[in-house]
MARPADO-494755 format. One record per residue (C-alpha): x, y, z. Coordinates in Angstrom, 2 decimals, padded with zeros to 5 digits, always signed. Example, Ala and Ser with C-alpha at 12.3 -4.5 7.8 and 13.67 -1.06 7.14 Angstrom:
+---------+---------+---------+
!      c1 !      c2 !      c3 !
+---------+---------+---------+
! +012.30 ! -004.50 ! +007.80 !
! +013.67 ! -001.06 ! +007.14 !
+---------+---------+---------+
# end
This chain:
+---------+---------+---------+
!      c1 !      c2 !      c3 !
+---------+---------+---------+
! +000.00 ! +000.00 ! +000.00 !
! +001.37 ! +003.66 ! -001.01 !
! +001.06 ! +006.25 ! +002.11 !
! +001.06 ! +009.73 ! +000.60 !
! +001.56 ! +012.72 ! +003.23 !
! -000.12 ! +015.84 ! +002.10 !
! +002.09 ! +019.06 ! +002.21 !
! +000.61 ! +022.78 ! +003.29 !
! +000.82 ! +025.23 ! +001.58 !
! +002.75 ! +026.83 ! +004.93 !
! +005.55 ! +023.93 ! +005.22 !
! +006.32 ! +024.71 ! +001.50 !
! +009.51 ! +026.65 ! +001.87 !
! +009.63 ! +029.41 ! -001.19 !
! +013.18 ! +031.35 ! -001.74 !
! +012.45 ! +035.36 ! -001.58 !
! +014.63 ! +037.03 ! -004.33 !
! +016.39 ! +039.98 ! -002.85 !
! +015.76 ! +043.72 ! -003.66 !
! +019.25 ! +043.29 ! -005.11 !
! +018.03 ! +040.84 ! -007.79 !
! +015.50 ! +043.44 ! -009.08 !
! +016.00 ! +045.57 ! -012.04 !
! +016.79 ! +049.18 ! -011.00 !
! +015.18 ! +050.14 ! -014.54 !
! +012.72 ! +048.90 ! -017.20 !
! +009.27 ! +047.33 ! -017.39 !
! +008.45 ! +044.29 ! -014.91 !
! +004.96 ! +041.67 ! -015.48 !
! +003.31 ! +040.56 ! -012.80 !
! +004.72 ! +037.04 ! -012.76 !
! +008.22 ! +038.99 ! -012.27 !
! +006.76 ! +040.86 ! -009.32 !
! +005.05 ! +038.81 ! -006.95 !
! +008.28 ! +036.38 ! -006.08 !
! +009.78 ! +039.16 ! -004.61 !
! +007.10 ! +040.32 ! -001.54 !
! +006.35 ! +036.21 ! -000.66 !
! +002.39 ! +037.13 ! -002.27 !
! +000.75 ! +035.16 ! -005.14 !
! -000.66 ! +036.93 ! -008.23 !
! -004.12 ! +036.99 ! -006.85 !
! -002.91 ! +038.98 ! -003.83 !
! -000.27 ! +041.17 ! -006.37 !
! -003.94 ! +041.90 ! -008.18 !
! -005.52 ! +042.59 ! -005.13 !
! -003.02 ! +045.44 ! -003.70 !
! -003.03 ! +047.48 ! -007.22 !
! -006.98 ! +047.14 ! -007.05 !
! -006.48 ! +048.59 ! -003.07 !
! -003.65 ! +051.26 ! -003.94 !
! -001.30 ! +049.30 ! -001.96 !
! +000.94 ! +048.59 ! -005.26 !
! +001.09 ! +051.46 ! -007.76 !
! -001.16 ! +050.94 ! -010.67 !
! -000.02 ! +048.96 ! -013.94 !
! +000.28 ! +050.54 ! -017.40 !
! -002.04 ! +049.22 ! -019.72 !
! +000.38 ! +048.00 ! -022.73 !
! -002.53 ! +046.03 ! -024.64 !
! -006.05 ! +044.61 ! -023.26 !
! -003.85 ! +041.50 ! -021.37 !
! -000.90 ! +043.14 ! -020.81 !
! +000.05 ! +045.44 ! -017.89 !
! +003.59 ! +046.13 ! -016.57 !
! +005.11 ! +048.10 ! -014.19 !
! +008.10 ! +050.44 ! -013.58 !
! +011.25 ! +048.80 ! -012.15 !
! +011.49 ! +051.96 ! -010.12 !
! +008.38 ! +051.56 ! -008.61 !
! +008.07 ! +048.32 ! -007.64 !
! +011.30 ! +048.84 ! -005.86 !
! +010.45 ! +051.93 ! -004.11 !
! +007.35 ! +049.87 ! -002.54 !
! +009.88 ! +047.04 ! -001.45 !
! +011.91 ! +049.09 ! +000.27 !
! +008.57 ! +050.88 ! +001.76 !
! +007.47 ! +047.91 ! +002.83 !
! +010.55 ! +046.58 ! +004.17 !
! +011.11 ! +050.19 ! +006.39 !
! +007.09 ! +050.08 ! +007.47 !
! +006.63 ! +048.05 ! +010.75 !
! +003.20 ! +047.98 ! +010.59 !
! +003.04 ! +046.74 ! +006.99 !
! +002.22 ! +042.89 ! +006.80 !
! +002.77 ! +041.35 ! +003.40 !
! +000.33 ! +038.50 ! +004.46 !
! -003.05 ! +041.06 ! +004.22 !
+---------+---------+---------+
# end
């Protein structure tokens, strides 16, 4: 008989890229931001929608990006912020 153990999605261990490992310039998709505050897309989605993330330029009807500088400035805001929990 094959025992299979279930893993949560909490004892999945994830690597963070570092602020360092983020382009100081250019245009960055979603799928390049997420990684780098521990959040899914979904939740990505859900901060521009809430103002927490600056807002995406529109390049075409399914493609937004977003300014390397900008993303950046909100990791380091985060990262500075106390109160700010990348989990909400």
């Amino acid at each position: 008989m094959h025992n299979s153990v279930a893993v949560s999605r909490s004892e999945r261990t994830t690597t963070i890229p570092s602020y360092d490992d983020l382009p100081k310039t250019g245009l960055l998709r979603d799928r390049q931001i997420y990684p780098f505050f521990g959040i899914g897309r979904s939740t990505w989605w859900k901060w521009v929608k809430e103002g927490k993330a600056p807002p995406g330029i529109k390049l075409g009807s399914r493609t937004t990006v977003w300014r390397a500088e900008d993303v950046r400035q909100l990791l380091l805001d985060l990262s500075t912020d106390p109160s700010t929990d990348s989990t909400q």
